[in-house]
matplotlib code that plots the C-alpha trace (Angstrom):
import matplotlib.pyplot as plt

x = [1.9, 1.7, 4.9, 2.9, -0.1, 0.8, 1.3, -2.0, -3.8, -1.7, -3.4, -6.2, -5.6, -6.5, -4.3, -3.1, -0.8, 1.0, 2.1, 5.5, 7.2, 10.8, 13.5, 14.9, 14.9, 15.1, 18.1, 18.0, 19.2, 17.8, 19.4, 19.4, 19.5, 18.8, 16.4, 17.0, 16.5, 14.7, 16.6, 14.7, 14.8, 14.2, 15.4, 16.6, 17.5, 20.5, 23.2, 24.0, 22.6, 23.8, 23.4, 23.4, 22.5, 25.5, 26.8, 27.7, 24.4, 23.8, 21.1, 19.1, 17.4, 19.8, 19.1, 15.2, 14.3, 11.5, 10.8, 7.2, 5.4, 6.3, 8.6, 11.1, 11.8, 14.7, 13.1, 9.6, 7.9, 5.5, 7.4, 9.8, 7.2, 5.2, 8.9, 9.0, 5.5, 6.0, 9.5, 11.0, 14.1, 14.8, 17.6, 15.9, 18.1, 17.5, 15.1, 16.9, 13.5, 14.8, 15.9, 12.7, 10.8, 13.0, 12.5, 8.4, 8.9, 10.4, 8.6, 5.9, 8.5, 11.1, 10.4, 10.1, 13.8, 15.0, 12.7, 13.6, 17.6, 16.9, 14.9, 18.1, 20.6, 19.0, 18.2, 21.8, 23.0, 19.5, 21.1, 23.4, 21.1, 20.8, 18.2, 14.8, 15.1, 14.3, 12.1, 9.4, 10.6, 8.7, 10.3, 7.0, 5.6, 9.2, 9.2, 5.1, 6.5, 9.5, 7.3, 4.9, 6.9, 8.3, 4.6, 4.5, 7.5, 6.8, 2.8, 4.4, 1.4, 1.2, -0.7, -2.8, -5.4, -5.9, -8.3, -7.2, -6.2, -8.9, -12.7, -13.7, -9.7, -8.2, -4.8, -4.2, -5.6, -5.2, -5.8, -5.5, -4.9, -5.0, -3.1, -4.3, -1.8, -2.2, -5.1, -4.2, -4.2, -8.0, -8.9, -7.5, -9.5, -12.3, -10.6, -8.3, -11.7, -12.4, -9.1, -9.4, -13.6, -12.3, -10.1, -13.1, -10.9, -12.0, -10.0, -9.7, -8.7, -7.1, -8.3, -5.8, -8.4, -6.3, -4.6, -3.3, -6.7, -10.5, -12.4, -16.1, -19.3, -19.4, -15.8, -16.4, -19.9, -18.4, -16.0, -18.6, -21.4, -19.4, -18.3, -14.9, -13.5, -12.6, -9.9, -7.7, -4.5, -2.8, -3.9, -1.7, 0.8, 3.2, 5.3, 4.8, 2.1, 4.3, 6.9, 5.9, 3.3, 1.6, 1.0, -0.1, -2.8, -4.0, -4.4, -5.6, -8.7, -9.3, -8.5, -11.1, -13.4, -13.0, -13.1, -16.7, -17.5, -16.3, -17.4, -14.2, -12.3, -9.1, -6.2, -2.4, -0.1, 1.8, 4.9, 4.5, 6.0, 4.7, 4.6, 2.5, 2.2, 0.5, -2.0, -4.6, -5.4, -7.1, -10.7, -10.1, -10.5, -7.6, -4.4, -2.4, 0.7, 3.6, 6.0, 6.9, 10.3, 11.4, 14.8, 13.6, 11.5, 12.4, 11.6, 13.5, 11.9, 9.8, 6.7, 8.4, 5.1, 3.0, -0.3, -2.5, -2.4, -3.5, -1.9, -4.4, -7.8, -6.3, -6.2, -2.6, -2.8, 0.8, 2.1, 3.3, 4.6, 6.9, 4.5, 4.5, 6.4, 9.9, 9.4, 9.4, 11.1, 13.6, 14.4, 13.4, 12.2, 9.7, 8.5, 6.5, 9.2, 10.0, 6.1, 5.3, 8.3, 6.6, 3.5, 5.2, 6.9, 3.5, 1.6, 4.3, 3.0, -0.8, -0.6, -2.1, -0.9, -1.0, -0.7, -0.4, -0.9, -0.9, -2.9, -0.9, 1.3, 0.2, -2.1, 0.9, 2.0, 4.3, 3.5, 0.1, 0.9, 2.5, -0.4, -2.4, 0.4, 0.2, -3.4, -3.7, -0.8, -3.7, -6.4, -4.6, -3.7, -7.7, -8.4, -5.4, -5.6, -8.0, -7.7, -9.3, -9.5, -10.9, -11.5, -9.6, -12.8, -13.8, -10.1, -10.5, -13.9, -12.9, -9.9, -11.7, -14.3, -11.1, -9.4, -12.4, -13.1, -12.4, -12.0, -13.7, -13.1, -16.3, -15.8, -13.3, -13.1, -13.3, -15.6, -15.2, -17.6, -18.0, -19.5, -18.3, -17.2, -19.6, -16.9, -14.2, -12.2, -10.5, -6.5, -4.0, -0.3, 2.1, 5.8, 6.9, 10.9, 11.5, 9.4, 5.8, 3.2, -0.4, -3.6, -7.1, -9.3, -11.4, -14.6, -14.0, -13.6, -16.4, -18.5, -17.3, -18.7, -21.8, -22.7, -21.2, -24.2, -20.7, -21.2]
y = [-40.9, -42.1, -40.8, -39.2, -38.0, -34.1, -34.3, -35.9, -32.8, -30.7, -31.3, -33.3, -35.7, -39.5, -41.4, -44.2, -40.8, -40.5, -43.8, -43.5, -46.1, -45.0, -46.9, -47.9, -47.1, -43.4, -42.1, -41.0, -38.1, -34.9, -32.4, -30.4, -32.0, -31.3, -32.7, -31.7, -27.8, -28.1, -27.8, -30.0, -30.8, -34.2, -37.7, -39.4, -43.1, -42.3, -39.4, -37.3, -34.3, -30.8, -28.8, -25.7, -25.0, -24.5, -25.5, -29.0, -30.4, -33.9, -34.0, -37.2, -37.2, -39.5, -41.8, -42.1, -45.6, -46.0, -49.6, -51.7, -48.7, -47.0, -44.2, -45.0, -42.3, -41.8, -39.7, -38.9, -36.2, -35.2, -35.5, -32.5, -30.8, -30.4, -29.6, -26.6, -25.8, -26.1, -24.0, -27.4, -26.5, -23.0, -23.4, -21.7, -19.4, -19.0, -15.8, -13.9, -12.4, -9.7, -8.1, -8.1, -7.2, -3.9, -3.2, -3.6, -1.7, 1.1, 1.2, 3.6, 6.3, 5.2, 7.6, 5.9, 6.5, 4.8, 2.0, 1.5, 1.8, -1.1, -3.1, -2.6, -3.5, -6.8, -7.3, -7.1, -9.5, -10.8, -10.6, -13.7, -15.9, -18.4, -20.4, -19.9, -18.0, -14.2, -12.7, -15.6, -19.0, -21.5, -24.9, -27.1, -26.0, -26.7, -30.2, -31.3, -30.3, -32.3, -35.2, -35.0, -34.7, -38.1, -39.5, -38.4, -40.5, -43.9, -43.7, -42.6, -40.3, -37.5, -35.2, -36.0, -34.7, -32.5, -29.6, -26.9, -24.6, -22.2, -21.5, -20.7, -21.5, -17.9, -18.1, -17.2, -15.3, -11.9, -11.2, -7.5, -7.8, -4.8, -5.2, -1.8, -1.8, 2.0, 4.5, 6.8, 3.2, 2.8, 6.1, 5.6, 2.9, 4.8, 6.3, 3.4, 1.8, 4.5, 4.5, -0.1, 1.3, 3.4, 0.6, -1.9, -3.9, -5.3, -6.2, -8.2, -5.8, -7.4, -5.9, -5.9, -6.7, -5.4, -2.2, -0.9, 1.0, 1.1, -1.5, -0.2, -2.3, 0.8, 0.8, -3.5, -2.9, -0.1, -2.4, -5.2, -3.1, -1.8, -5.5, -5.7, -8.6, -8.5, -10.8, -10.6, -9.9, -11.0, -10.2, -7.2, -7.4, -7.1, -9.9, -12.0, -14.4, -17.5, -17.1, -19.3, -22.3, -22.0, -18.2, -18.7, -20.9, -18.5, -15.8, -18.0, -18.6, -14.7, -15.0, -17.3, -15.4, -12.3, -13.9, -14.8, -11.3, -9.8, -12.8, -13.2, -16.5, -15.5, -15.1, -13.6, -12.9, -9.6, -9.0, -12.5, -14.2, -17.7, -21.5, -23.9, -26.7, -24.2, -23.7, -26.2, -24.1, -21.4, -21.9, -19.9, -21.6, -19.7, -18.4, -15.7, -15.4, -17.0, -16.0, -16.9, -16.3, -14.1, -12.5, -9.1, -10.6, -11.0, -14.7, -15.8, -18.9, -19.1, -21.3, -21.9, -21.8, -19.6, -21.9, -22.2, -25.4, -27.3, -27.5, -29.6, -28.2, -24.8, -23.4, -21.5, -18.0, -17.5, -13.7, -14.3, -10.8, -8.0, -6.0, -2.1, -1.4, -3.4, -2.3, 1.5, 2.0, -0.7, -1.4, 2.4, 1.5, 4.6, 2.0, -0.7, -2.4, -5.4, -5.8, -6.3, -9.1, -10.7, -10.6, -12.1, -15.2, -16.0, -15.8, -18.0, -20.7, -19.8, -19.3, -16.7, -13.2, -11.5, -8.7, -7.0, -2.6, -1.0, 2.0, 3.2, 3.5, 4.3, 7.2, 10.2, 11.1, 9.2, 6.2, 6.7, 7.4, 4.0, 2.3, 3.9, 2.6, -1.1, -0.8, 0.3, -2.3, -5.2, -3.2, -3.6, -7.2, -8.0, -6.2, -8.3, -11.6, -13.9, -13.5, -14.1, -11.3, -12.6, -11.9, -14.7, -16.5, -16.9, -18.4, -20.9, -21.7, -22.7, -24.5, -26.7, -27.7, -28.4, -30.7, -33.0, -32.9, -36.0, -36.8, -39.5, -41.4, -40.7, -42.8, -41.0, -38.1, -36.9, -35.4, -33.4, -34.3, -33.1, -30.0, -26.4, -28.5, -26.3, -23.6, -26.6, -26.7, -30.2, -29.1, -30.6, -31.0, -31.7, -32.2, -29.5, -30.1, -31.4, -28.8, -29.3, -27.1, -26.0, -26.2, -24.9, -24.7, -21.4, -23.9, -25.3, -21.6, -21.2, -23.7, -23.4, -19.4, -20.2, -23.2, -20.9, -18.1, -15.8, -13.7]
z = [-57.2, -60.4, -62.6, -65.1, -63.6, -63.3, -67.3, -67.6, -65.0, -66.9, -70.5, -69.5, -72.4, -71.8, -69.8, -72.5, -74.3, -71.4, -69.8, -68.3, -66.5, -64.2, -65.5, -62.0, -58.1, -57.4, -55.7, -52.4, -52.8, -54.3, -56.3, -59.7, -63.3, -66.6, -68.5, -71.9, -72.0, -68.6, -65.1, -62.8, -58.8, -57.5, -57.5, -60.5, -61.3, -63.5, -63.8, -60.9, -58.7, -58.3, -55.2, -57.5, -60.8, -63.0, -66.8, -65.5, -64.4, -65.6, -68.3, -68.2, -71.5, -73.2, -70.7, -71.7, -73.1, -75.7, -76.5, -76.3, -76.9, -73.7, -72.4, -69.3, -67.5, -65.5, -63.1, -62.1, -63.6, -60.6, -58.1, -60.3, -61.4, -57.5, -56.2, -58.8, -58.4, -54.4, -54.3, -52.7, -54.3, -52.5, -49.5, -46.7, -45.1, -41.6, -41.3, -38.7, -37.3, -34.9, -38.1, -39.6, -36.5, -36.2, -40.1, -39.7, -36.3, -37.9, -40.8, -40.5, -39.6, -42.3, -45.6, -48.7, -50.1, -46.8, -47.6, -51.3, -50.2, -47.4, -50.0, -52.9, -50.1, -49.4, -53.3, -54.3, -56.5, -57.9, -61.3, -60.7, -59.8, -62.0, -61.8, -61.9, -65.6, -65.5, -66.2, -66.6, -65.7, -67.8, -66.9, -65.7, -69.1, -71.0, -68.9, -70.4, -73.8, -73.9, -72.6, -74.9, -77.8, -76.6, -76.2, -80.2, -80.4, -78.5, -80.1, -83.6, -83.7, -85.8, -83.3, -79.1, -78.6, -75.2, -73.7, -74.0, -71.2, -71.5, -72.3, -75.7, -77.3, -75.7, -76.4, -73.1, -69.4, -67.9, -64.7, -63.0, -59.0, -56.5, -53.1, -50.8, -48.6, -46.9, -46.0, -49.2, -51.3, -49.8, -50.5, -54.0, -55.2, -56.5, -59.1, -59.7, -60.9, -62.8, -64.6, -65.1, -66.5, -69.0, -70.4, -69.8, -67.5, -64.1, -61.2, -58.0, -54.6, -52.0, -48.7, -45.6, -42.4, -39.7, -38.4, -41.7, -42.5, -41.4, -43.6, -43.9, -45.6, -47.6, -49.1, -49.6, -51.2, -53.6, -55.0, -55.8, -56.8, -59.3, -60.8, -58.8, -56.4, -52.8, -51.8, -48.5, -48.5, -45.1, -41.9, -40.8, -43.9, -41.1, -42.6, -39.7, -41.0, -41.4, -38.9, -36.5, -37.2, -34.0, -34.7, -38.2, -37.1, -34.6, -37.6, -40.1, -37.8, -37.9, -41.3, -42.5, -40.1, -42.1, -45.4, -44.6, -43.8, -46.4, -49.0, -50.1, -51.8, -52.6, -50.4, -51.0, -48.5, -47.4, -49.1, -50.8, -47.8, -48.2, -46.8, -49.5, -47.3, -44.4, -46.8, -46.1, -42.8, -45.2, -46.0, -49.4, -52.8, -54.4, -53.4, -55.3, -53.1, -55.1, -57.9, -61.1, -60.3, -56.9, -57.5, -56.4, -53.2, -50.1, -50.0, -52.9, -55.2, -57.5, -58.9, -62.5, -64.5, -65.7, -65.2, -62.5, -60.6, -57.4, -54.2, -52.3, -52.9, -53.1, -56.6, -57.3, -59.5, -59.7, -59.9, -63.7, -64.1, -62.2, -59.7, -60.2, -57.1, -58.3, -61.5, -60.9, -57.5, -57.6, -60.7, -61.8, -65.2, -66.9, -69.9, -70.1, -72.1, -69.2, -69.1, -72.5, -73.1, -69.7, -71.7, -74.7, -72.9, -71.0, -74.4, -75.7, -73.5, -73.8, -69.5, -66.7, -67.7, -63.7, -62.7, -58.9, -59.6, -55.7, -55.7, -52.7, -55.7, -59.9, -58.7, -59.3, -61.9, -64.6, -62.2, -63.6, -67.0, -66.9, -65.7, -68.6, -70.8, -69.8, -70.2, -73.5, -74.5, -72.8, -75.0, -78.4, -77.4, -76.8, -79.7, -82.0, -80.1, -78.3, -74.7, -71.8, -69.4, -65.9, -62.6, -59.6, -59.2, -62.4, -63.1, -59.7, -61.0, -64.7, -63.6, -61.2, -63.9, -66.3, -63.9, -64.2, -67.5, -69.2, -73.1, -74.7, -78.3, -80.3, -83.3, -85.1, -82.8, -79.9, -77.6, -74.2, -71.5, -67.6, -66.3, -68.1, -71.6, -73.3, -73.0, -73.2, -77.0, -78.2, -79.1, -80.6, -79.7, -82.8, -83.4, -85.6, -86.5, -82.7, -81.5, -79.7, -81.2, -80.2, -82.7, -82.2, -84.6, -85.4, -86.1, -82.4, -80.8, -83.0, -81.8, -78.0, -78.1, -79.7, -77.0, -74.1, -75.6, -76.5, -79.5]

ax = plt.figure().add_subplot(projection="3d")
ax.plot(x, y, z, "-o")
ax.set_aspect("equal")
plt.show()
């Protein structure tokens, strides 16, 4: 792969800003390093590499080389970035799977305190774990940064130009996810759409196929009649879906069967149990099933970005944002507080805002008046700043036509050409006092809504 290609996806700028070249052989070895403020996995031609993440990891910055009007690199910033992205990092633990047969066995006679208590027990600890950052882990976007800034270096440019991540210059996504785990969550979803209406927010429900509740064409036609997405979510959310590959094929196939009948293109896992490179046996065109950062999931990890991105032809929404479950049962907050500096971080970074609300579980009470509280929160934020509130396939869709985008030199600027650039806006990325900095201007977003037909 060529070294600097995920940079290149990543801001779809032309090719001759980012030409890297690795200073050497890379080790054999993997292992953690530092590159600059970044932590990074992977192979590296200079330094060492950590089995942990800890104060004394090698940083490999000061061995970057500019000269000839190139950067050398000491390591290779896609094969990093896709072992972040990809969770390559993690140590798998041996799963011991009698233990979680008897907990899923038990589970429908276990009452939710017993449940929560299990779920702390195994969860103890979470705060010392270092690496990835909580609460928003942000080190593939922290590793394009620090490269561009050096591509402003070795081109002694005063800005590059790039598209920028999202139609008509929003400064960043949100997307609102569903996951109807139980009978009462089903029966729920009527008014849970009432409550996203009134805030004129829509959603994506993921719909479990199997055992946990009856799925009728009426409930399914309900939800996109009235401008919501169906998606599945598992097959039996019995945690079981990637225990064993031969198994997982077997309920992929049913999977993919029920995704036809239900029109659905967007998968995510139960409990967020998840195996990237088992992903090509889906038939979906987006997956939603990994983390930002995991400390309070079973399967610990986490994606390290907050922007969508490719694994094989899948499109990745990462969960950007603490679901409502940890948030009130484990970690027993009664604010939005944890939420809103979520929000902040993501925003930082213009990435996907996400969000997965159970109806199982915001329906009663201060639960509910939470809900109401986030929602107003995303309501003053559309009203204060320019954001892009979307649906999973409208994200998928978008993101596909961005990856083939290109961006062409049109005399002394520069125009954006492939299929959706009418929505597309030319950015800029400058070096502010050492510190990488995004422009759009209002006469692009201008223009981009008036093309697009956007008031």
């Amino acid at each position: 792969m060529q070294v600097g290609r995920s940079i290149i996806d990543y801001y779809r700028c032309p090719d001759r800003f980012l030409d890297f070249e690795l200073k050497g052989p890379l080790s054999a070895d993997e292992g953690f390093f530092r590159f600059g403020p970044s932590i990074c996995y992977g192979s590296s031609c200079s330094g060492r590499r950590s089995s942990r993440v800890d104060n004394a990891l090698y940083d490999v910055l000061g061995d970057v080389l500019i000269q000839n009007s190139k950067a050398t690199l000491p390591f290779s910033p896609s094969e990093v970035i896709d072992n972040l992205r990809l969770e390559r990092y993690v140590l798998r633990a041996r799963t011991y799977q009698w233990e979680k047969s008897i907990y899923y066995a038990l589970r429908p006679w276990l009452s939710p305190a017993i449940r929560i208590l299990i779920k702390k027990l195994q969860l103890r600890g979470w705060q010392k774990i270092p690496f990835p950052e909580w609460p928003v882990d942000r080190s593939v976007e922290n590793i394009c940064e620090q490269l561009l800034l050096l591509s402003l270096q070795v081109h002694k440019s005063d800005r590059i130009p790039f598209i920028w991540f999202w139609p008509r210059g929003a400064r960043g996504c949100v997307m609102m996810t569903h996951d109807v785990e139980t009978l009462a969550g089903r029966d729920a979803c009527a008014k849970l759409m009432d409550i996203d209406d009134s805030f004129g927010i829509k959603a994506s429900f993921e719909i479990i196929p199997e055992e946990r509740y009856g799925v009728t064409p009426d409930f399914l036609d309900t939800i996109r009649r009235r401008g919501y997405e169906i998606a599945i979510h598992d097959l039996k959310h019995d945690g079981r879906l990637f225990d064993r590959h031969d198994e997982f094929l077997s309920r992929a196939r049913k999977i993919n069967q029920y995704a036809k009948q239900y029109g659905a293109g967007t998968f995510r896992s139960g409990v967020l149990y998840r195996q990237p490179e088992w992903l090509d046996a889906f038939q979906f065109s987006c997956d939603m099933s990994i983390p930002n950062v995991a400390h309070l999931d079973p399967q610990r990890g986490g994606c390290c970005t907050v922007m969508p991105y490719f694994i094989g032809n899948m499109i990745e929404l990462p969960l950007t944002t603490t679901q409502d479950y940890i948030l009130s049962y484990l970690l027993g907050e009664h604010s939005i507080d944890l939420w809103k500096k979520q929000i902040s971080m993501i925003l930082e970074k213009a990435g996907l805002v996400s969000f997965i609300v159970h109806p199982d579980y915001v329906m009663s009470g201060e639960r509910q008046s939470l809900y109401r509280d986030l929602l107003t929160y995303l309501q003053e934020l559309r009203s204060s700043t320019h954001l892009w509130f979307a649906l999973p396939n409208e994200i998928d869709r978008w993101w596909r036509q961005r990856g083939k985008m290109s961006l062409v030199a049109n005399g002394d600027s520069w125009e954006i050409r492939g299929e959706g650039s009418n929505q597309a806006v030319l950015a800029y990325a400058t070096n502010v006092s050492g510190k990488l900095t995004y422009s759009v201007s209002s006469q692009e977003r201008a223009d981009a809504a008036g093309r697009s037909g956007v008031a």
